[in-house]
Backbone as a chain_set.jsonl record, in Angstrom:
{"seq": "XXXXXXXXXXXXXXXXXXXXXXXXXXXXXXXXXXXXXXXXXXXXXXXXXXXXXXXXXXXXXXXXXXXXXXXXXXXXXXXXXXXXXXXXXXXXXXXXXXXXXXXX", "coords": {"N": [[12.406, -19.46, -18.957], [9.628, -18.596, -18.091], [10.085, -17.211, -16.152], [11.851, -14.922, -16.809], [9.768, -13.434, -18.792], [8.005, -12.721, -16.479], [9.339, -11.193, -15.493], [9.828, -8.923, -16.775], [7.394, -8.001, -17.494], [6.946, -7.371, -15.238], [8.595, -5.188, -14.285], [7.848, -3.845, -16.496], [5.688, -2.796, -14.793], [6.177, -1.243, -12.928], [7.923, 0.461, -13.884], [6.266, 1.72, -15.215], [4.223, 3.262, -13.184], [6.276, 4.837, -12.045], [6.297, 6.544, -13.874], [4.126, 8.19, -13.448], [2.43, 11.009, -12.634], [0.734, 12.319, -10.725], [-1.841, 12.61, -8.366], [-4.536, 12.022, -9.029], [-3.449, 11.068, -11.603], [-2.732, 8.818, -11.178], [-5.296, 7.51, -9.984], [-6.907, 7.724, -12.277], [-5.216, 5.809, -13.743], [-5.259, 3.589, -12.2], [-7.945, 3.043, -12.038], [-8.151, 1.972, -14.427], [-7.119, 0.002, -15.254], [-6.992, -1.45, -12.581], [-10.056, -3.6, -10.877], [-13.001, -2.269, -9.29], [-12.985, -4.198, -6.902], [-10.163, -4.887, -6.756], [-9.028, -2.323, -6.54], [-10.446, -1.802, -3.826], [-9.559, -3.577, -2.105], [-6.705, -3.097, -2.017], [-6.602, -0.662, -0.868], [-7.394, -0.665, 1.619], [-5.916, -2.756, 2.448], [-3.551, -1.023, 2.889], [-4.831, 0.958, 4.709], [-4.318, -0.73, 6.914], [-2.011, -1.775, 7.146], [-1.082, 0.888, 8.057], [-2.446, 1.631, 10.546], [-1.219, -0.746, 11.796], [1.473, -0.184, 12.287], [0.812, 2.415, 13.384], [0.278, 0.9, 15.971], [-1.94, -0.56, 16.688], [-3.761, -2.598, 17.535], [-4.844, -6.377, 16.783], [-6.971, -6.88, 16.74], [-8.502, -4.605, 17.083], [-8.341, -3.332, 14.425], [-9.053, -5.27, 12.428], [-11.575, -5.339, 13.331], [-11.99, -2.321, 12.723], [-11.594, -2.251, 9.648], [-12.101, -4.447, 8.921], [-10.726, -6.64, 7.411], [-9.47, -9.782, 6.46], [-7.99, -12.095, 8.919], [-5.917, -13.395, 8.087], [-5.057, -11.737, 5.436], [-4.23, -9.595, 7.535], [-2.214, -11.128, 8.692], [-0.323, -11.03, 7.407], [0.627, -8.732, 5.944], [1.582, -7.497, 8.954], [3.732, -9.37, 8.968], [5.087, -8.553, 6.495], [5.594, -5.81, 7.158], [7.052, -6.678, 9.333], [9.454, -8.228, 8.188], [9.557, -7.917, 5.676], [10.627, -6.075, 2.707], [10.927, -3.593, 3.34], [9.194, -1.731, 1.862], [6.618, -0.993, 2.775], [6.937, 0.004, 5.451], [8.733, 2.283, 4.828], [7.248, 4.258, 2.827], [4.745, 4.584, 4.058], [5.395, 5.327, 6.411], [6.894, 7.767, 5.12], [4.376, 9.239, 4.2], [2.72, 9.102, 6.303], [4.362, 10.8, 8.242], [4.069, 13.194, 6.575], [1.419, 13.927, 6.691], [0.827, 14.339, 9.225], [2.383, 16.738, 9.966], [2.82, 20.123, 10.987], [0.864, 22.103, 9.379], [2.04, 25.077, 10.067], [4.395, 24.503, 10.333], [5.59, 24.857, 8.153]], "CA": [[11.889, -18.375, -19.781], [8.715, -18.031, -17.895], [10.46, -15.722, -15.218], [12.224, -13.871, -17.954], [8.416, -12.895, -18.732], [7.66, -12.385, -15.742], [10.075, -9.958, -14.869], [9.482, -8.194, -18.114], [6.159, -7.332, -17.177], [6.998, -6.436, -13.506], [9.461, -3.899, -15.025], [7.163, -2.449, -17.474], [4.537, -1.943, -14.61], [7.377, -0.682, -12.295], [8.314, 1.736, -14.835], [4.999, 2.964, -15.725], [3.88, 3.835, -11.968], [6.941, 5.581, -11.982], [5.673, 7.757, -14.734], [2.795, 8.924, -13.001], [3.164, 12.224, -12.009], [0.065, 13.028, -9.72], [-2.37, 11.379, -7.747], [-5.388, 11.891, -10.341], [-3.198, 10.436, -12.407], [-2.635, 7.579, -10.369], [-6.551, 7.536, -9.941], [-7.165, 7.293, -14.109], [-4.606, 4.579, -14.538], [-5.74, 2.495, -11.394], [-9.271, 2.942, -12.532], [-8.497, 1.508, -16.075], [-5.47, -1.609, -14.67], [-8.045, -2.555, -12.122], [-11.307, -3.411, -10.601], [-13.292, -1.592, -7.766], [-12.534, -4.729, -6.028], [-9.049, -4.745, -6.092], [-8.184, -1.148, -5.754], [-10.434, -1.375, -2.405], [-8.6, -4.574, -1.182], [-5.073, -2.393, -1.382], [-6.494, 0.582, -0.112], [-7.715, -2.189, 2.926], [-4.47, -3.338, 3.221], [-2.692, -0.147, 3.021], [-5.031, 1.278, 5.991], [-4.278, -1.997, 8.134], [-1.077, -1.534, 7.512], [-0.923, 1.871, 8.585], [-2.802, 0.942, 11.803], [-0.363, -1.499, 12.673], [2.556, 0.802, 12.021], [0.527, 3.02, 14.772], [0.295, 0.197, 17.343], [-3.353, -0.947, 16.771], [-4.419, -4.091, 17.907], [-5.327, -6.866, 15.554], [-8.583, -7.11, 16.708], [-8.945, -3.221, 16.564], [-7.398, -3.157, 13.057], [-9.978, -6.055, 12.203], [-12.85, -4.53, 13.631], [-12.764, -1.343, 12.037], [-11.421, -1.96, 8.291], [-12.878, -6.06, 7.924], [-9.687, -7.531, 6.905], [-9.334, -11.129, 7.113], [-6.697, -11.969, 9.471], [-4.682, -13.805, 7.541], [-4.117, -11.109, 4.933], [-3.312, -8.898, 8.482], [-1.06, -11.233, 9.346], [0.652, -11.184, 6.126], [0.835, -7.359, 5.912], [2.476, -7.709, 9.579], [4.891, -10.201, 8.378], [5.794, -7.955, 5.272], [5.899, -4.318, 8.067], [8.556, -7.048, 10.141], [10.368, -8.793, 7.303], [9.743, -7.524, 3.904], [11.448, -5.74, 1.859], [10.74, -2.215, 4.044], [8.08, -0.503, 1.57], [5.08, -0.553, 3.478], [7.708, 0.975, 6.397], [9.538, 3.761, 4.09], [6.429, 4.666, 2.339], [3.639, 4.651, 4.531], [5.8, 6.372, 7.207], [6.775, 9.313, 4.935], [3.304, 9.424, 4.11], [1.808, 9.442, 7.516], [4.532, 11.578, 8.895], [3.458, 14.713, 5.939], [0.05, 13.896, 7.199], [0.775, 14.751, 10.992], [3.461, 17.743, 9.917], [1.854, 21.073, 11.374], [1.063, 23.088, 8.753], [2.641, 26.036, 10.516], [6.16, 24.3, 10.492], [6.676, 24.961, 6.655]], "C": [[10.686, -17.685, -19.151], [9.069, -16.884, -16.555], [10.933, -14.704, -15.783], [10.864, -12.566, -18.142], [7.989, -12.337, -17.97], [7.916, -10.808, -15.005], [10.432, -8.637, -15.477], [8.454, -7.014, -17.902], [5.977, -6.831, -15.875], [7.917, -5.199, -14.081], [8.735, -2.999, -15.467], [5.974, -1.648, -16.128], [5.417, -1.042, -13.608], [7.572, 0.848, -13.001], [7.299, 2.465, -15.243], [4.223, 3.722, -14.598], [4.879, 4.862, -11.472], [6.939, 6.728, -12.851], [4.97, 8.505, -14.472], [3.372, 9.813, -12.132], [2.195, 12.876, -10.367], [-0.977, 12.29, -9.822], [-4.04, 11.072, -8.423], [-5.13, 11.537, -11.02], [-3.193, 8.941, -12.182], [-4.007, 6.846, -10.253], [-6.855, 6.833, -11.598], [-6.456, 6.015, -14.085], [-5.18, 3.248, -13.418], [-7.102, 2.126, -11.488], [-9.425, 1.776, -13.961], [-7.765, -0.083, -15.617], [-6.625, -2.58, -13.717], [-8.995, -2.684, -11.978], [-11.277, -3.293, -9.923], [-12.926, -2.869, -6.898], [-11.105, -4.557, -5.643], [-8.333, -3.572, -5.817], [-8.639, -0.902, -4.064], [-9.871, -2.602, -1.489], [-7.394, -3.901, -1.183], [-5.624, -1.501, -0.657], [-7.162, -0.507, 1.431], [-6.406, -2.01, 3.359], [-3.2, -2.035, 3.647], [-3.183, 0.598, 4.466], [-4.797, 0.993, 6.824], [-2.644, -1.468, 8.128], [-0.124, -0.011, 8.32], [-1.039, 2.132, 10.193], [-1.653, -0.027, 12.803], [0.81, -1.07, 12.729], [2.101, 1.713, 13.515], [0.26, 2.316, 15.635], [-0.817, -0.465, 17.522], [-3.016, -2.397, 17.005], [-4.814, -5.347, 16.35], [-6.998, -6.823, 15.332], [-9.171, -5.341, 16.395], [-8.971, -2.939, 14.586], [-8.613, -4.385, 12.386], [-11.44, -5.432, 12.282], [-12.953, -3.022, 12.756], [-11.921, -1.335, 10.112], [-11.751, -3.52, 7.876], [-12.416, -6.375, 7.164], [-9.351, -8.514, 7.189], [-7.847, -11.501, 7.794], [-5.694, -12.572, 9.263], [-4.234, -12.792, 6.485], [-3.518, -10.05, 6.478], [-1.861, -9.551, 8.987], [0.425, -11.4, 8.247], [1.169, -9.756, 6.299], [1.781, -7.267, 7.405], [3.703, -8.373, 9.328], [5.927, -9.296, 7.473], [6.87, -6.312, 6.327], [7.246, -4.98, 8.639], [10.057, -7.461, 9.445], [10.905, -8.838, 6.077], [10.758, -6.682, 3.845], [11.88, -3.853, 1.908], [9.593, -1.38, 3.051], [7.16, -0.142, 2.164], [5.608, 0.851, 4.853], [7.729, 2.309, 5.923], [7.949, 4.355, 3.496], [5.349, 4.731, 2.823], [4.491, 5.723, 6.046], [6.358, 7.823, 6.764], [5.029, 10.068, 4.791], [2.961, 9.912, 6.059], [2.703, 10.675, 8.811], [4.149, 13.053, 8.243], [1.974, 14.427, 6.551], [-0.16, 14.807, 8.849], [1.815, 15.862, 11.201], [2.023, 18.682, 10.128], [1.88, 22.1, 10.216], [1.947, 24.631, 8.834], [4.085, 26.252, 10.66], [6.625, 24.8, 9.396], [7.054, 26.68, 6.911]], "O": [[10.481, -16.497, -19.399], [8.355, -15.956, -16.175], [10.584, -13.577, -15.428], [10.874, -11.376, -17.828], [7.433, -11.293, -18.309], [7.298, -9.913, -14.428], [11.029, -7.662, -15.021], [8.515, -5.791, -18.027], [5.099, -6.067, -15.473], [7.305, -4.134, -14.158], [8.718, -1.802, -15.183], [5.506, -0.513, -16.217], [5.1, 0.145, -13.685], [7.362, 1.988, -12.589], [7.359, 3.646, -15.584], [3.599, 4.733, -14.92], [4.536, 5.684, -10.623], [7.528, 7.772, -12.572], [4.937, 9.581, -15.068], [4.269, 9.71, -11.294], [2.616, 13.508, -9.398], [-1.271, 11.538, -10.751], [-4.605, 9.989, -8.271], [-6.053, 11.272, -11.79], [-3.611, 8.075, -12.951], [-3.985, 5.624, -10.4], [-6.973, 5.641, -11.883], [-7.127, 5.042, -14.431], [-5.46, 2.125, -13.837], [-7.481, 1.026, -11.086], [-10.361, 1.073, -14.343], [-8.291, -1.163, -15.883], [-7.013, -3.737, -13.878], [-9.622, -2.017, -12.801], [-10.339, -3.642, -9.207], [-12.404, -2.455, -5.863], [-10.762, -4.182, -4.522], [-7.32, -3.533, -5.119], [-7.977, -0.301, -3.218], [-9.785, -2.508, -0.265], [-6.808, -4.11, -0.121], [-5.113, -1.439, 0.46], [-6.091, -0.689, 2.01], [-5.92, -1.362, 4.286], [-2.269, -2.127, 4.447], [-2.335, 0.866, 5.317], [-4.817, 1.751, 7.794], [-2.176, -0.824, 9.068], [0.974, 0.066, 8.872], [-0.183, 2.62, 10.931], [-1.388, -0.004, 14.005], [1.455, -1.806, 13.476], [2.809, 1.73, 14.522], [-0.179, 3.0, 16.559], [-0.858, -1.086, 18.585], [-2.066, -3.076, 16.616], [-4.982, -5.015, 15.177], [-7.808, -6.769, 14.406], [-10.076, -5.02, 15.625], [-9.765, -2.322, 13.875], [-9.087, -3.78, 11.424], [-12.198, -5.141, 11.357], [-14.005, -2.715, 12.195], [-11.809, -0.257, 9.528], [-11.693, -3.86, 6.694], [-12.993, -6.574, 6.095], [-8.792, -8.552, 8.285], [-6.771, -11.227, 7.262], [-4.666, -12.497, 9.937], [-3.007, -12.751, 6.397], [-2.318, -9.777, 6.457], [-0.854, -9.002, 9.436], [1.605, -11.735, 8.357], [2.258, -9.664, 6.865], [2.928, -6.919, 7.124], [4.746, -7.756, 9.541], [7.151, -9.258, 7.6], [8.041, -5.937, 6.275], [8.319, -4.376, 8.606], [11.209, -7.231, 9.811], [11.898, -9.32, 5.533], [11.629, -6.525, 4.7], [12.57, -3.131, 1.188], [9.121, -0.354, 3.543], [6.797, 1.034, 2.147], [5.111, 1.942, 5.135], [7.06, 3.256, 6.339], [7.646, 5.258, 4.276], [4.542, 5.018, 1.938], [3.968, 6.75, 6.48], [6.387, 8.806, 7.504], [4.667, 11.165, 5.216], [3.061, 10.979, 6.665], [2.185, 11.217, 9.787], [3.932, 14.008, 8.989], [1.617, 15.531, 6.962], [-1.005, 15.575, 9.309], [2.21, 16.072, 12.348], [0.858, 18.449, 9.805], [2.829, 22.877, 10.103], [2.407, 25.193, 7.84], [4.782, 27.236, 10.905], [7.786, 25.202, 9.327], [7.797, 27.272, 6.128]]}, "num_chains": 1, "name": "protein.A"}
């Protein structure tokens, strides 16, 4: 029963991040769900992982965002073996980032 629960409440938050329409919105609800600690440990991990997506070093990737290297080597683990989000979603991201404005 206690995964039942579990998977209840992964659903509902599933479904409610999927509600959010825009990234101030995203802002308000991550403001209220968590604390300044843990929204700046994802945004951490989401930079590292970005980094290591572009080829960085560990020790580079260490040195400039002061992530302990066991969550880096987790976040590597997840970029090689997970479940592809950090991949699919950090590479559409970072490829609209590096699109030339001039292409649209």
């Amino acid at each position: 029963m206690l995964n039942q629960h579990k998977e209840r409440d992964t659903s509902l938050l599933f479904k409610t991040l999927a509600q959010i329409k825009s990234e101030e919105e995203f802002r308000m609800f991550f403001e209220d769900l968590c604390t300044y600690k843990e929204i700046a440990q994802m945004s951490q991990r989401l930079e590292s992982a970005c980094l290591l997506l572009e080829g960085k070093t560990y020790s580079k990737i260490i040195e400039k965002t002061e992530i302990s290297s066991a969550t880096l080597s987790r976040i590597s683990r997840c970029i090689q073996h997970g479940s592809g989000g950090y991949n699919k979603v950090l590479f559409d991201i970072m490829n609209s980032e590096n699109k030339d404005p001039e292409d649209n």
